[in-house]
VOGU-3710 file (C-alpha; in Angstrom, 3 decimals, decimal comma):
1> xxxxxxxxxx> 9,327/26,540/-56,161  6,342/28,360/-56,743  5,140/32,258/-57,260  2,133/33,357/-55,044  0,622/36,938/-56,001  -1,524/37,682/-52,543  -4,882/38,386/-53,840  -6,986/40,702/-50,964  -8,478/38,887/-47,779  -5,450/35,982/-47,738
11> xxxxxxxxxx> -3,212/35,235/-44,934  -0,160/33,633/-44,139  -1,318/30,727/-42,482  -4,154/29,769/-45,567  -1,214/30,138/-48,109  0,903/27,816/-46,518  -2,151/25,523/-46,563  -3,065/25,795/-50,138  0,590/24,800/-50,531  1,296/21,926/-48,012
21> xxxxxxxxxx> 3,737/24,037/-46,140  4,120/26,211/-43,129  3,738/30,409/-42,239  7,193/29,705/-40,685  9,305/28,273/-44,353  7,390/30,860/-46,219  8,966/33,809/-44,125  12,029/32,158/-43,972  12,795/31,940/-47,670  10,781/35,223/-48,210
31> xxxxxxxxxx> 12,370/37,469/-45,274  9,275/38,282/-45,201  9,489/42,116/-44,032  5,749/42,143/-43,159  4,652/38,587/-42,028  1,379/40,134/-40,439  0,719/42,395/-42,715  1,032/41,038/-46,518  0,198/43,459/-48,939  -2,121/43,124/-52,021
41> xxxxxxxxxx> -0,160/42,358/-54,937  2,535/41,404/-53,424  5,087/38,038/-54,767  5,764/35,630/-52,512  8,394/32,399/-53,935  7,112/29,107/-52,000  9,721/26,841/-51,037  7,862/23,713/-52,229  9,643/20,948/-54,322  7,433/21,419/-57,741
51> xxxxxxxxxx> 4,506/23,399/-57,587  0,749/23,029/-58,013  -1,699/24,381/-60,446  -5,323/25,083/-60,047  -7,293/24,179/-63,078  -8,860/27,164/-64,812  -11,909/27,022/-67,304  -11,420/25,909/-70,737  -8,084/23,803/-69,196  -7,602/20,379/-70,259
61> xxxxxxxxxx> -5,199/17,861/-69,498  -3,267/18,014/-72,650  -3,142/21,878/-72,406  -1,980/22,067/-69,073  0,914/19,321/-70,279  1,711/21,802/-72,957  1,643/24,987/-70,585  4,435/23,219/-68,409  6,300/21,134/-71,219  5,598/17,668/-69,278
71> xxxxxxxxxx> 4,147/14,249/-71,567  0,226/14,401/-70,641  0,878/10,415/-69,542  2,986/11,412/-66,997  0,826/14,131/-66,087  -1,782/11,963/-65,207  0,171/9,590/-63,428  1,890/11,731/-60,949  -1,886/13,295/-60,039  -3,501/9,701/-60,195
81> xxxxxxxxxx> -6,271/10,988/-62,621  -7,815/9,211/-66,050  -6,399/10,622/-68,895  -10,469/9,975/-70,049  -12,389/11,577/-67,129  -12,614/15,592/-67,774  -10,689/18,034/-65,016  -13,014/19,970/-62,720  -12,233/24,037/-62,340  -10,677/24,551/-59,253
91> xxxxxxxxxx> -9,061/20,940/-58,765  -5,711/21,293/-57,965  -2,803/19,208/-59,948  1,017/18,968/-58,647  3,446/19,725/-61,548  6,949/17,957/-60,870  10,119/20,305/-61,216  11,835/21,854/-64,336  14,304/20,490/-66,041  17,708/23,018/-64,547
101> xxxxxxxxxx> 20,276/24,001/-67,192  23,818/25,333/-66,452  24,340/29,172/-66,189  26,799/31,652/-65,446  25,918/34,413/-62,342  28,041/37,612/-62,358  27,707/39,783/-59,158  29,032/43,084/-59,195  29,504/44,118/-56,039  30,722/48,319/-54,994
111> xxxxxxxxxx> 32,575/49,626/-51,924  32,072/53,090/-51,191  34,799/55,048/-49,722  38,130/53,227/-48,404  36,434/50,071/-46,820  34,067/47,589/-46,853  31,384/47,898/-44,932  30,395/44,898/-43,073  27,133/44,825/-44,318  28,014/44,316/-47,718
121> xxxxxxxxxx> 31,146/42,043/-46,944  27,505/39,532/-45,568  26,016/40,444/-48,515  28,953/38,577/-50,831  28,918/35,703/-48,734  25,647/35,288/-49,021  25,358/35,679/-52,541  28,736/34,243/-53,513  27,050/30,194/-53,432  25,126/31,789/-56,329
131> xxxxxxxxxx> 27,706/32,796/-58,491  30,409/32,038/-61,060  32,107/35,421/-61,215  32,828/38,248/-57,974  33,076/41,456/-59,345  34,643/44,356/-57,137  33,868/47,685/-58,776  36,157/49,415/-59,802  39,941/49,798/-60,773  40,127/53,203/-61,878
141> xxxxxxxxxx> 43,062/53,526/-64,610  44,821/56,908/-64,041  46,626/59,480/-66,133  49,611/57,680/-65,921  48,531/54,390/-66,582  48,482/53,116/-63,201  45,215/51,922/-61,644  43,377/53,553/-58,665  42,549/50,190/-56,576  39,461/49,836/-54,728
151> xxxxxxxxxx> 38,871/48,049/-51,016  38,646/44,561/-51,308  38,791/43,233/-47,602  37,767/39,390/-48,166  36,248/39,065/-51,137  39,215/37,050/-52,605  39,211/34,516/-49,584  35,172/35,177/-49,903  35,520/34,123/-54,138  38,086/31,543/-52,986
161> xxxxxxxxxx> 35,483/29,547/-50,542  32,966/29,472/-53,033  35,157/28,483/-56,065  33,868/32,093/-57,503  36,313/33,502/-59,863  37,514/36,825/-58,638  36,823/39,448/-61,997  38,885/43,020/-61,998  37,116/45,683/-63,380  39,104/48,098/-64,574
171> xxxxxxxxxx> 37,787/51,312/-65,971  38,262/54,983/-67,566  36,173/56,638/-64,522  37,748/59,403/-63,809  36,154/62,378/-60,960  33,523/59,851/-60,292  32,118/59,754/-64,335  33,266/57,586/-67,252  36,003/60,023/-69,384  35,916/59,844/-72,918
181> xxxxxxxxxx> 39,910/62,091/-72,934  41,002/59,442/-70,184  39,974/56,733/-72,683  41,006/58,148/-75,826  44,619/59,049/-73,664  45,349/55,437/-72,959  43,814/53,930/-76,099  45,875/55,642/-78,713  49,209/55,783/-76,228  50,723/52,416/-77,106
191> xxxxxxxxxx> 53,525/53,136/-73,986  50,706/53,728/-71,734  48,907/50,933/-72,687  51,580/48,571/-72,523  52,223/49,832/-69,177  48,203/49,798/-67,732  48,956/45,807/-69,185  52,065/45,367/-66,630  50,214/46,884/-64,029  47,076/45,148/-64,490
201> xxxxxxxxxx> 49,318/41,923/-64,544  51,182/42,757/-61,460  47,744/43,492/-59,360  45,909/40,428/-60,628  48,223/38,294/-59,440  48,635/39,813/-56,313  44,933/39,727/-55,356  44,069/36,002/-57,637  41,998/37,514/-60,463  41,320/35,609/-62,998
211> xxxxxxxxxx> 38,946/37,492/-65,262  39,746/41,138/-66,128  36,857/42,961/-67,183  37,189/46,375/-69,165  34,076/48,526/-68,457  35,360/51,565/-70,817  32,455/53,867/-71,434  31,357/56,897/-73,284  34,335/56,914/-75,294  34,511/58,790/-78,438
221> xxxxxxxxxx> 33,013/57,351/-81,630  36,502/58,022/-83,193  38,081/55,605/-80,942  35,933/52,344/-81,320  38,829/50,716/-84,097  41,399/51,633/-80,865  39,649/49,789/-78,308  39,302/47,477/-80,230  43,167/46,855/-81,317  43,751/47,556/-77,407
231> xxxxxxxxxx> 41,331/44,216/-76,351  43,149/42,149/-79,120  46,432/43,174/-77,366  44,946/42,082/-73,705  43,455/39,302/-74,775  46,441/37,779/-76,199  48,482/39,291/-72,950  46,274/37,779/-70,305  46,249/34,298/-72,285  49,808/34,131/-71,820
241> xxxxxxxxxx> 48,558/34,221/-67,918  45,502/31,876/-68,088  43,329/34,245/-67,935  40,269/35,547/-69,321  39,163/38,724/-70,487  35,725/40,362/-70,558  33,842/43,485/-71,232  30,982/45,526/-70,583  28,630/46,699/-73,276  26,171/49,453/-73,434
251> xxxxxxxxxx> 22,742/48,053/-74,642  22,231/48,226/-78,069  19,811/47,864/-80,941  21,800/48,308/-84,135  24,974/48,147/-85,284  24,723/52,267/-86,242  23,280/53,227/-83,327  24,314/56,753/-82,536  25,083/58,418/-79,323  28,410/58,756/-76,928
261> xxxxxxxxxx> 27,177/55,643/-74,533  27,184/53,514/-77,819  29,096/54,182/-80,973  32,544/52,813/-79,705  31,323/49,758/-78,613  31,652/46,828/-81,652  29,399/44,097/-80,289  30,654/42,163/-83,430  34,227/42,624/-82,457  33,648/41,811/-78,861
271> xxxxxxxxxx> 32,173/39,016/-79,735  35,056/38,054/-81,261  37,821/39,281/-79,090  36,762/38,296/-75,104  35,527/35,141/-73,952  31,946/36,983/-72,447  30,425/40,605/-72,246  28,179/41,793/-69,924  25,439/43,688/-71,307  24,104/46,467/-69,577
281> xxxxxxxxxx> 20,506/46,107/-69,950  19,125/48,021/-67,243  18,532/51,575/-66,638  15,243/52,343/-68,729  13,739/53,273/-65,641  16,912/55,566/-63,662  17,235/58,044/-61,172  17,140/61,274/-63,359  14,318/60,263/-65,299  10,462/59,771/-65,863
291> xxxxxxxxxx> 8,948/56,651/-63,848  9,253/53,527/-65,675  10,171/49,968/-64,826  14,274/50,219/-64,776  14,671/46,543/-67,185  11,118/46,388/-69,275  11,191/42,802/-71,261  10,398/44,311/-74,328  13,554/46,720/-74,547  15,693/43,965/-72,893
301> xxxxxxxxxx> 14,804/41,436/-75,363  15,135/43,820/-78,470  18,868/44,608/-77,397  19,836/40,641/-76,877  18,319/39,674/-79,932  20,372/42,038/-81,574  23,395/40,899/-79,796  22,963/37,059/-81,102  22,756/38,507/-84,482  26,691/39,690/-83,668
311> xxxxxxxxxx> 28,297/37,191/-81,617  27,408/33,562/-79,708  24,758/33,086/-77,163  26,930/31,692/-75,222  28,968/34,743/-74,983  26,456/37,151/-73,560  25,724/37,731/-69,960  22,171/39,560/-69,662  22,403/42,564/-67,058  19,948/42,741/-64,364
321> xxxxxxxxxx> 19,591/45,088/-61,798  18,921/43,916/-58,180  17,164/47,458/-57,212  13,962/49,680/-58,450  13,508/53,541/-57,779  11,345/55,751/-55,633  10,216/58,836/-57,566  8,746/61,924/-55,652  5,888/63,146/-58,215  5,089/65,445/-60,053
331> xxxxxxxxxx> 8,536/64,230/-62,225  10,283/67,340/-63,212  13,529/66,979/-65,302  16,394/68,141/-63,909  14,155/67,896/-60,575  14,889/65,682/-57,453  16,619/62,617/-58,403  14,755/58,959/-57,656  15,761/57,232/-54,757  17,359/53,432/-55,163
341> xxxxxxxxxx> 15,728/51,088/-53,148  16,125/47,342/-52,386  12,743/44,850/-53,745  12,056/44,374/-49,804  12,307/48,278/-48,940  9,507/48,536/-51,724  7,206/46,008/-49,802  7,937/47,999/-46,837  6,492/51,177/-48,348  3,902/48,882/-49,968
351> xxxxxxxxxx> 3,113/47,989/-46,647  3,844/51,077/-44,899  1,414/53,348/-46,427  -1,178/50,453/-46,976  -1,453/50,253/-50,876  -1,861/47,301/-53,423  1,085/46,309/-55,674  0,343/46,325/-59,158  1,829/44,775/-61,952  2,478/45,831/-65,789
361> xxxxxxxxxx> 2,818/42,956/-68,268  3,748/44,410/-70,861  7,073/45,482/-68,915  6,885/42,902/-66,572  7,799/44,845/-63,878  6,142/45,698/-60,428  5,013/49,256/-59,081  2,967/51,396/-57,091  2,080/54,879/-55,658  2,054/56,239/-52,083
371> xxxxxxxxxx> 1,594/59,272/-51,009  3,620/60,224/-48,226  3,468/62,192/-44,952  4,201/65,758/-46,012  1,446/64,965/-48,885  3,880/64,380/-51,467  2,780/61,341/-53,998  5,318/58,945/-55,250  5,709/56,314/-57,925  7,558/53,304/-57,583
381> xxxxxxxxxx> 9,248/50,498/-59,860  11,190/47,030/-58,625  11,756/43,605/-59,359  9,761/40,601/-57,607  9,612/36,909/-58,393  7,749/37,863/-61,678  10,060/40,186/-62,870  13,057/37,700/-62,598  10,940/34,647/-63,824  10,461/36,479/-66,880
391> xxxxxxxxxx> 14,192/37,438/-67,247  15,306/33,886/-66,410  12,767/32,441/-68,844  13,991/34,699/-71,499  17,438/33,479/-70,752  16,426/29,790/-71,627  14,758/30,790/-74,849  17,620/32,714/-76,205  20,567/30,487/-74,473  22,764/33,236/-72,713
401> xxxxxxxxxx> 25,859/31,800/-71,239  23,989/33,535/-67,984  23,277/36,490/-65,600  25,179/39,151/-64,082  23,978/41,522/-61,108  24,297/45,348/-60,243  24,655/45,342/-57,785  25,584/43,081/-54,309  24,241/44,738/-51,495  20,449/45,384/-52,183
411> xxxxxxxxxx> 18,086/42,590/-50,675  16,272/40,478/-52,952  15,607/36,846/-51,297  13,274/35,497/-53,821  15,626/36,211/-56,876  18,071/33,329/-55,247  15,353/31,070/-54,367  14,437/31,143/-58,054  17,850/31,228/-59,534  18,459/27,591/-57,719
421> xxxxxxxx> 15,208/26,226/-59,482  15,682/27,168/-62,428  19,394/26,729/-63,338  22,566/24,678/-62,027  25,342/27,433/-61,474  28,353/26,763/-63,081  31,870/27,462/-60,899  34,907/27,390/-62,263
//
């Protein structure tokens, strides 16, 4: 596979040249939303075996080697070139595939209201050859320790087909918001709890979960030690059962870092207790705030090098969000809220009101302002191929057991095209 930013003045039909394919496979794997009208900026994923490079000045055929981590003999041999005669700016070399490792892929995936609509149920198929782990959000754990269950339709003959194991989130929301008195009820009720176990038992079995995921949230500092105890006592419960046991963590820098969203969760603990967290490291960028790419590398990689320092690699599951946000400008806090939108509705608009794409390196991240009909300007941030090379790549380097999505639902072709080239997901 390969990443093509369109530069101005390029078509379809001369990409596919450059690349020894066809207009037709690079709208296929793209669903391309715009086929006739590409838009500057934008990131197309080619569905070539490999890829090709075009040599740059100052490139040399040991540097280029280095740049892709393949011997320079070898190099040479695949592009039937002297390793003696110097490279010429603008040739163009063929770079054989990367070496996949094994991953874990998480999808989190929400029903609103009492079913499923059949869009999403599509959505879960189509993602579920993808994944390890189908999440349905959410079990809600009530009052009285029983748990508020959410539509599930076919996702467990959906996880079933595609040897996905089924996950049950369970959490303290509570009038649609995480409740720190709902969590500090059931952690320091030891009846309760032991009940919330039996009935967690009782639906898992029913349904075939075989994960169950606590995604407790802005609980009080005071009850961090109690969560704690409770995930000892559920871990060694759902053992018993075969099962394991996960959690979600909010994103964190320091083991003292203060504020509601973060003081009760004990990365080290976690780390020791469940068999993987999800981290949550998305939302930089969010609907009630100032524009801003919604998973910037630089914050994302300061929170999971943190989280090594506490617990294995191999334990941690990187969050990644599978949307970006519309903001209407001037931002105003407390103002309108941003509107979530899908990586393809953002080409739309791209394409819609005629405007280049840009790109931020430092955040790695994708954006770009329109200004719309009534004269209103707006800024947008998504994810494209970049954006999730760069998140996959820092996967590698830090070896995460993997990758888990919020949320199902939102289109995002190129993300799966790149997931397959770059890793071998694991099922279980």
């Amino acid at each position: 596979m390969q990443i093509h930013v369109v530069q101005s003045g390029q078509t379809l039909s001369g990409i596919a040249q450059a690349y020894n394919t066809t207009p037709e496979e690079i709208v296929q794997a793209n669903k391309l939303p715009n086929p006739n009208d590409l838009v500057v900026g934008q990131a197309l994923v080619i569905p070539i075996v490999g890829r090709f490079y075009w040599v740059q000045r100052g490139d040399s055929l040991w540097s280029i080697s280095r740049k892709f981590s393949i011997p320079m003999q070898q190099l040479a041999e695949i592009n039937r070139i002297s390793l003696n005669i110097p490279l010429q700016v603008g040739q163009r070399l063929y770079i054989p595939p990367r070496t996949k490792r094994r991953a874990e892929f998480n999808g989190y995936i929400e029903p609103r209201g009492t079913t499923v609509s059949p869009a999403l149920e599509a959505s879960a198929r189509q993602a579920a050859p993808y994944l390890t782990y189908l999440a349905p959000f959410q079990f809600q754990i009530q009052r009285n320790a029983t748990l508020k269950e959410p539509p599930l339709n076919n996702f467990p003959s959906i996880a079933r087909a595609n040897r996905v194991t089924l996950i049950m989130v369970v959490t303290n929301i509570e009038n649609e918001q995480f409740s720190d008195e709902l969590g500090a009820l059931i952690l320091n009720n030891e009846q309760l709890q032991n009940r919330l176990l039996d009935n967690i038992t009782t639906i898992a079995k029913k349904y075939g979960f075989r994960d169950i995921h606590f995604d407790m949230e802005y609980l009080r500092p005071e009850d961090r030690e109690a969560y704690n105890a409770f995930l000892r006592k559920a871990k060694r419960r759902f053992e018993r059962e075969g099962w394991m046991i996960s959690t979600a963590l909010a994103p964190k820098t320091s083991a003292t870092q203060r504020g509601r969203w973060y003081e009760a969760h004990d990365y080290r603990a976690h780390g020791q207790i469940v068999d993987f967290v999800v981290i949550m490291t998305y939302e930089w960028g969010y609907s009630g705030g100032p524009p801003m790419a919604v998973s910037p590398i630089g914050p994302v990689r300061r929170v999971l090098e943190y989280a090594i320092s506490e617990m294995p690699a191999s334990k941690i599951m990187m969050g990644q969000n599978l949307y970006g946000y519309d903001w209407t400008l001037p931002y105003v806090p407390g103002g309108p809220y941003a509107r979530a939108i899908s990586p393809q509705q953002a080409i739309r608009l791209a394409s819609q009101y005629n405007v280049a794409i840009e790109y931020d390196t430092n955040a790695q991240a994708p954006h770009f302002r329109y200004r719309d009909e009534s004269g209103k300007e707006h800024e947008v941030w998504f994810e494209d191929a970049r954006s999730i090379q760069a998140k996959f790549n820092l996967v590698k380097e830090l070896g995460l057991r993997g990758i888990s999505y919020w949320k199902l639902g939102l289109d995002f072709p190129q993300n799966w095209l790149l997931l397959t080239d770059n890793f071998t997901v694991v099922k279980r």
